[in-house]
MARBA-3410 file (N, C-alpha, C, O; in Angstrom, 1 decimal):
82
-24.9,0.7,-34.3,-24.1,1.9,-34.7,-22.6,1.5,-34.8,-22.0,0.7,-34.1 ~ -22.1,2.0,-35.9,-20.5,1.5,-36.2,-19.8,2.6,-35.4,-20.3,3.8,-35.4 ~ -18.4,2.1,-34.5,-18.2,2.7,-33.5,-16.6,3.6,-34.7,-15.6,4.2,-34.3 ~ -17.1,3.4,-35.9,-16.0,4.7,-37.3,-16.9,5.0,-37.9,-17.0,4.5,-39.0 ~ -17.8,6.0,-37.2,-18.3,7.4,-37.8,-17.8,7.6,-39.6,-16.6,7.3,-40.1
-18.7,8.1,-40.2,-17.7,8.6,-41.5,-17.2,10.3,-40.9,-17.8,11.2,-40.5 ~ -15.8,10.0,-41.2,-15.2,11.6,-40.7,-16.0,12.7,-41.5,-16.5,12.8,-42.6 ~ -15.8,13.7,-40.1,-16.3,15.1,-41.3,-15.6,15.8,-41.8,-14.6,16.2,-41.2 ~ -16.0,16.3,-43.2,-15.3,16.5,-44.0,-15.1,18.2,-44.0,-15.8,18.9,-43.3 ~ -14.3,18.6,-44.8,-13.9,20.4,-44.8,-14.7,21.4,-44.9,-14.8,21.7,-46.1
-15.4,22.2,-44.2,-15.9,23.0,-44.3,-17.1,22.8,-44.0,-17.9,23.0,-45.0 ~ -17.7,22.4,-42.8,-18.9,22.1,-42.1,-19.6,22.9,-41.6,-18.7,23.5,-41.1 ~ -20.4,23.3,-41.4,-20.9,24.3,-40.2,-20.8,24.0,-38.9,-21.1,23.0,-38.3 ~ -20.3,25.2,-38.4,-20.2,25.1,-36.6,-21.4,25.7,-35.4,-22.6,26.0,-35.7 ~ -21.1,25.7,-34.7,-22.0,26.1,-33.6,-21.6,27.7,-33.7,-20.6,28.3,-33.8
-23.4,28.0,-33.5,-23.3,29.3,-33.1,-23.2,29.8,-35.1,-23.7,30.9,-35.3 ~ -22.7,29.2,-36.4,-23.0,30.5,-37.3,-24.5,30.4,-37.9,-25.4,29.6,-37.7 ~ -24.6,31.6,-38.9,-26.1,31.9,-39.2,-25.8,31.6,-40.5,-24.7,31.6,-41.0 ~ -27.1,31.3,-41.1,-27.3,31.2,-42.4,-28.3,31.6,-42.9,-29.2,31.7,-42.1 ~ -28.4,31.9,-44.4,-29.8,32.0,-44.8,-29.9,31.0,-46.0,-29.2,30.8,-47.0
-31.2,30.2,-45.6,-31.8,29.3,-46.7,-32.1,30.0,-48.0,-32.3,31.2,-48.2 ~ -32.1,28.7,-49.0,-32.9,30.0,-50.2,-34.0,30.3,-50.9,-34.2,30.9,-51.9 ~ -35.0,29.8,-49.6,-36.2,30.5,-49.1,-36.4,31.9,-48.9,-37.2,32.7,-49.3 ~ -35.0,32.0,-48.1,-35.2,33.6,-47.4,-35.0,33.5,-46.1,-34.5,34.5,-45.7 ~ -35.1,32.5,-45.2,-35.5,32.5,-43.9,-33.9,32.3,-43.2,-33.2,31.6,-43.8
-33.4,32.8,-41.8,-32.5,32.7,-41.6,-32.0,31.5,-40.3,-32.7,31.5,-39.3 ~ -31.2,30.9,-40.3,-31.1,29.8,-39.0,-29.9,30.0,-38.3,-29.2,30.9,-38.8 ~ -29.4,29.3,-37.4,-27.9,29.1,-36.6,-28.0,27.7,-36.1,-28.9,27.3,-35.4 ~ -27.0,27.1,-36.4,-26.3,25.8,-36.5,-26.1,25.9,-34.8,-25.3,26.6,-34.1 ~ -27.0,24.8,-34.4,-26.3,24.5,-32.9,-25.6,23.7,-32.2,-25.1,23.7,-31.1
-25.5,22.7,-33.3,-24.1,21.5,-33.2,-24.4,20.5,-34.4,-25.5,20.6,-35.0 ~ -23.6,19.9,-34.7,-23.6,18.3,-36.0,-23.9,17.5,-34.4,-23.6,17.8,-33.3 ~ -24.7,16.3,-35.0,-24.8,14.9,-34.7,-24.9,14.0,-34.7,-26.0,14.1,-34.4 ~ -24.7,12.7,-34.7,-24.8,11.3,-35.5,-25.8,10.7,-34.7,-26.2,10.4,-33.6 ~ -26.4,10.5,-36.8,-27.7,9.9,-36.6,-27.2,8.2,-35.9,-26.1,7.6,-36.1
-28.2,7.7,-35.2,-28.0,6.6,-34.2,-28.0,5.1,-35.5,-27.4,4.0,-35.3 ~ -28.7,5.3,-36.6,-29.2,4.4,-37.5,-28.2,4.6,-38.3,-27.7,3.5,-38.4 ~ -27.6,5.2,-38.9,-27.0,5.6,-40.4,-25.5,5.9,-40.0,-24.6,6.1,-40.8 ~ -25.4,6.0,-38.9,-23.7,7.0,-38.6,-23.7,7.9,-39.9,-22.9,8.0,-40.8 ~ -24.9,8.6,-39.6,-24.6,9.6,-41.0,-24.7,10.9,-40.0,-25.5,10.7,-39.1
-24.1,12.2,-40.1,-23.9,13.4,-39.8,-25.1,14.3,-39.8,-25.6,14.7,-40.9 ~ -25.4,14.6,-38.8,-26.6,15.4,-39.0,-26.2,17.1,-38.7,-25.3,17.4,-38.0 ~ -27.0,17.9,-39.3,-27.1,19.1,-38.4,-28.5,19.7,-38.0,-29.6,19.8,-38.5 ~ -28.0,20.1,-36.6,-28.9,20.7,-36.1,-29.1,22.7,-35.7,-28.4,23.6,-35.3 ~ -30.2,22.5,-36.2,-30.2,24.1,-36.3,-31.4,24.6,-35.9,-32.4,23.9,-35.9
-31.6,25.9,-35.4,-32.8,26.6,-35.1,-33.0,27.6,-35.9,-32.2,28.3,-36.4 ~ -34.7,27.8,-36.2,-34.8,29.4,-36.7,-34.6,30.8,-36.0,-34.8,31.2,-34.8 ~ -34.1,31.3,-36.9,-34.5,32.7,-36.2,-35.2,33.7,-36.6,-34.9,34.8,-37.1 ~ -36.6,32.9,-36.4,-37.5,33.8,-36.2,-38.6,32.5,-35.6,-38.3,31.3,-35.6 ~ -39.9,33.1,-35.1,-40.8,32.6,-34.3,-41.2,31.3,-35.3,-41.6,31.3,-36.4
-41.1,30.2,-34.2,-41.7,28.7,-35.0,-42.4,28.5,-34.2,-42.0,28.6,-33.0 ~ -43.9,28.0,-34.7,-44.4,27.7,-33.3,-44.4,26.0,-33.4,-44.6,25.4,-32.4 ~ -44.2,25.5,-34.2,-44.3,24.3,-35.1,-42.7,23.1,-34.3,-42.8,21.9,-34.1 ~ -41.7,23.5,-34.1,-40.5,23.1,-34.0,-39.8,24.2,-33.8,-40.1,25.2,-34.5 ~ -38.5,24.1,-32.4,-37.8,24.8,-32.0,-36.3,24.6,-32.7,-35.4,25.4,-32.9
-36.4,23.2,-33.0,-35.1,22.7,-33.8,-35.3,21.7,-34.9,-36.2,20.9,-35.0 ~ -34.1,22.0,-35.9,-34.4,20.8,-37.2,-33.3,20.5,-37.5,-32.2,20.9,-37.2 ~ -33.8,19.5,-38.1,-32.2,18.6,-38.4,-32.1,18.6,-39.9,-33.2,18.8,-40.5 ~ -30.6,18.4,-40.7,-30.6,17.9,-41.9,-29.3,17.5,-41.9,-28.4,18.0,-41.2 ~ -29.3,16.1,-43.0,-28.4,15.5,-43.3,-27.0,16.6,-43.5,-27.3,17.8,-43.9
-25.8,16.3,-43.2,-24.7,17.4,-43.4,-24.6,17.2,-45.0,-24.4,18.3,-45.7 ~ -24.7,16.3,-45.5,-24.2,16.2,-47.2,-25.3,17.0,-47.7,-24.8,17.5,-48.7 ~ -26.5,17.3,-47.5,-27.3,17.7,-48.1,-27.0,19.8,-47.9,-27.0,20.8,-48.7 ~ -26.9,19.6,-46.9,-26.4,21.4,-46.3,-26.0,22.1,-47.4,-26.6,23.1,-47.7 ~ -24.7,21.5,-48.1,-24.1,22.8,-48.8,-24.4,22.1,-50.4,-23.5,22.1,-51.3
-25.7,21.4,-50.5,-25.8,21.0,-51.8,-26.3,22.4,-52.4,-26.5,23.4,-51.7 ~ -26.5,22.3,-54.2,-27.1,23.2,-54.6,-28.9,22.0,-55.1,-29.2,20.8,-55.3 ~ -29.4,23.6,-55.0,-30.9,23.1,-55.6,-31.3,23.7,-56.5,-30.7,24.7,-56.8 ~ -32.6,23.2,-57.3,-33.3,24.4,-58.5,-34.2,25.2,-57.5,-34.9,24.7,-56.6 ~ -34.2,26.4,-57.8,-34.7,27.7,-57.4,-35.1,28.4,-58.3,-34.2,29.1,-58.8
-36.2,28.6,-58.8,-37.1,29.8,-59.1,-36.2,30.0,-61.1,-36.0,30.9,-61.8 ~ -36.1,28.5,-61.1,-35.1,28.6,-62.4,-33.6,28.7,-62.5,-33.0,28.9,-63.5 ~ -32.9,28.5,-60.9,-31.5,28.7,-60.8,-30.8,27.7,-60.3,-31.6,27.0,-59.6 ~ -29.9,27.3,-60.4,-29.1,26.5,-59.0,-28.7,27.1,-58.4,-27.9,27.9,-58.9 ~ -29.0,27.1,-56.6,-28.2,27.9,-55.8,-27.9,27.2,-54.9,-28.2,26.0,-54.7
-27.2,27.8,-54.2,-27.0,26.6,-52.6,-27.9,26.8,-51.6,-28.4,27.9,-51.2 ~ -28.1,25.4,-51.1,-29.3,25.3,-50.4,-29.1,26.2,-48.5,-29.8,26.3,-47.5 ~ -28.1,26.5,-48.6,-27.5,27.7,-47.1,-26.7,28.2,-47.7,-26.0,27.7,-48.5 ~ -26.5,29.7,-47.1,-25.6,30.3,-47.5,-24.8,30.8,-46.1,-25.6,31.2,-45.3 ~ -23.6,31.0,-45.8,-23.4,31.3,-44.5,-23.6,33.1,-44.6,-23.6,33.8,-45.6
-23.7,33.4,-43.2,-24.2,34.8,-43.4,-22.8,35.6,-42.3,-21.9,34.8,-41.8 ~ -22.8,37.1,-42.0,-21.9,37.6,-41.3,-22.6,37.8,-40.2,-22.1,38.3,-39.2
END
């Protein structure tokens, strides 16, 4: 592990906000953390709603506020919620 992380950059998700994927389904961010292999940024989030499958999931932070094709659109793949 390289002990210079790549910094994170503006507008990350924090602990504790909610989002909704563009599935539909809604999650809350319960911390970023570095992957041990990659010093690459991860985030960690739970559903909210019943998983019986996984209590928590991870995704790369670059990937978070990418956009994707959806149903014929590009949208973003989270959206933050209030």
């Amino acid at each position: 592990m390289n002990n210079n992380p790549m910094p994170l950059p503006d507008g990350v998700p924090h602990t504790g906000e909610k989002f909704r994927h563009y599935k539909g389904e809604y999650y809350e961010v319960v911390f970023l953390a570095l992957h041990s292999n990659s010093d690459e940024w991860m985030v960690v989030y739970k559903p909210l709603y019943e998983n019986p499958i996984a209590p928590y999931f991870t995704r790369p932070l670059h990937e978070w506020d990418e956009r994707v094709e959806w149903e014929g659109q590009y949208v973003k793949r989270f959206v933050h919620i209030d």
